[in-house]
C-alpha positions as a printed Julia matrix, in Angstrom:
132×3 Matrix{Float64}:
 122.85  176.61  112.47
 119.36  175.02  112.45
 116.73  177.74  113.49
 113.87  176.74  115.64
 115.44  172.72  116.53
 112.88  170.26  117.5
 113.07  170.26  121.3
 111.58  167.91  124.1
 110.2   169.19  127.45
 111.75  167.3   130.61
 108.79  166.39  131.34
 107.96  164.23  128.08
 108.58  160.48  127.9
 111.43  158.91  127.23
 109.6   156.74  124.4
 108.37  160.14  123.0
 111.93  161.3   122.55
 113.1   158.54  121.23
 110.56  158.4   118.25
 110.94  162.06  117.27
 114.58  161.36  117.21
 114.15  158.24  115.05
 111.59  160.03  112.95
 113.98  163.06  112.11
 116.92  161.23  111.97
 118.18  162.9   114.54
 121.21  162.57  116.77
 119.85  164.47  119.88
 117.42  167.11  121.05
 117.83  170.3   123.12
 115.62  169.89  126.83
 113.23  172.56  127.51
 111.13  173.66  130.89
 108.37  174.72  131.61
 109.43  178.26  129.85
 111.25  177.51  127.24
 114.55  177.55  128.42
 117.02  175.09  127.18
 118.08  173.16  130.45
 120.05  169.93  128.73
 120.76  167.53  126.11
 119.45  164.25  125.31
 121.47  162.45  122.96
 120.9   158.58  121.35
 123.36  157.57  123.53
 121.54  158.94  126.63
 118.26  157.43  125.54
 120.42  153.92  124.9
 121.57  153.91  128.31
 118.06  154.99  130.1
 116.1   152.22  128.21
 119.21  149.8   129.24
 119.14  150.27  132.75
 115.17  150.36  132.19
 115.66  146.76  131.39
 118.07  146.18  133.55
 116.15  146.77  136.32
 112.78  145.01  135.56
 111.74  148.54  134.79
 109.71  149.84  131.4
 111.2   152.78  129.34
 107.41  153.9   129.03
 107.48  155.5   132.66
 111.16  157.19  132.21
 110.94  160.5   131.88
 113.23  162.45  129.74
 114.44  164.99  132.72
 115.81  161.33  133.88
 117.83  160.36  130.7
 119.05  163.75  129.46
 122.47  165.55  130.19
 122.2   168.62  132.74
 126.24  169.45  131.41
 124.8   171.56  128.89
 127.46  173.67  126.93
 126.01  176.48  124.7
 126.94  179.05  121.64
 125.83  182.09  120.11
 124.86  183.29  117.04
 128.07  185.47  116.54
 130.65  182.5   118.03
 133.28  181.81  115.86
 132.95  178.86  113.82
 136.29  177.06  114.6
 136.04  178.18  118.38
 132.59  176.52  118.15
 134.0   173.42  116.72
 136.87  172.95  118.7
 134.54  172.93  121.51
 132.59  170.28  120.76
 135.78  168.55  120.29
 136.69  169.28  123.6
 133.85  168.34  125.17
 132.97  165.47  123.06
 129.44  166.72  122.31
 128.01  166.67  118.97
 125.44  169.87  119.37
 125.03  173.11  120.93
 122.25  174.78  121.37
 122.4   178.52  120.57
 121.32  181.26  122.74
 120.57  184.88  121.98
 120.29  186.5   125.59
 119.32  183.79  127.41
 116.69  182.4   124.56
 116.98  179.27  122.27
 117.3   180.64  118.75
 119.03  177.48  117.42
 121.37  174.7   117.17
 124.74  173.73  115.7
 125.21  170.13  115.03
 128.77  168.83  114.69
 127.42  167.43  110.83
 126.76  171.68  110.53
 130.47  172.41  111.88
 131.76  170.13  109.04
 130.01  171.21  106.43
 130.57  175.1   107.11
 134.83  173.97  107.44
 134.38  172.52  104.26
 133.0   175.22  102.73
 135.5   177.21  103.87
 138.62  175.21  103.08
 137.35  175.0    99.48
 136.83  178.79   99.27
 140.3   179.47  100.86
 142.03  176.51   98.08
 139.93  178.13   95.22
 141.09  181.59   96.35
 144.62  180.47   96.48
 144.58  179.0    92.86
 143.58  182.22   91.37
């Protein structure tokens, strides 16, 4: 889990998003209001398909707001969720982060690149503990 994720407010530009998520190499951000309260997802794909129909349109990505691009499906974990119950979620659901709440607050997020490392991990301490 990443502690303290970059986030976006819904209220931020679309162009905004999309730089701090080119910036940090990232593949989404968690949506905040106007209390801190994770209320969806914006993913590259999201932002692809805003600045598409942007175009499509005759519009200009500069006036989209995020709260217009993101995901409102937003499907969450906590810190003491199960690792493969967490992953086959995202499986499920196709999503490739969660954020994660501790009573209601965002403490962090799990990114499907941190679900396969942490299985990795574990598969390699489970085959070294076998071969001993």
């Amino acid at each position: 889990m990443r502690r303290n994720p970059l986030t976006i407010h819904h209220d931020a530009n679309l162009v905004q998003a999309i730089e701090m998520i080119v910036e940090y190499k990232l593949t989404g951000l968690t949506v905040t209001d106007n209390d801190g309260k994770a209320v969806g997802i914006l993913s590259e794909l999201d932002c692809i398909k805003a600045v598409l129909n942007a175009l499509y349109n005759d519009g200009d990505p500069e006036y989209t707001l995020v709260r217009e691009a993101m995901s409102t499906d937003l499907s969450t974990c906590s810190p003491g969720d199960g690792i493969v119950e967490v992953a086959q979620a995202m499986l499920d659901t196709r999503q490739r982060r969660r954020p994660v709440l501790e009573n209601g607050k965002l403490v962090g997020q799990v990114s499907s690149s941190n679900i396969l490392w942490a299985l990795m991990e574990h598969s390699r301490r489970k085959t070294l503990g076998a071969r001993k």
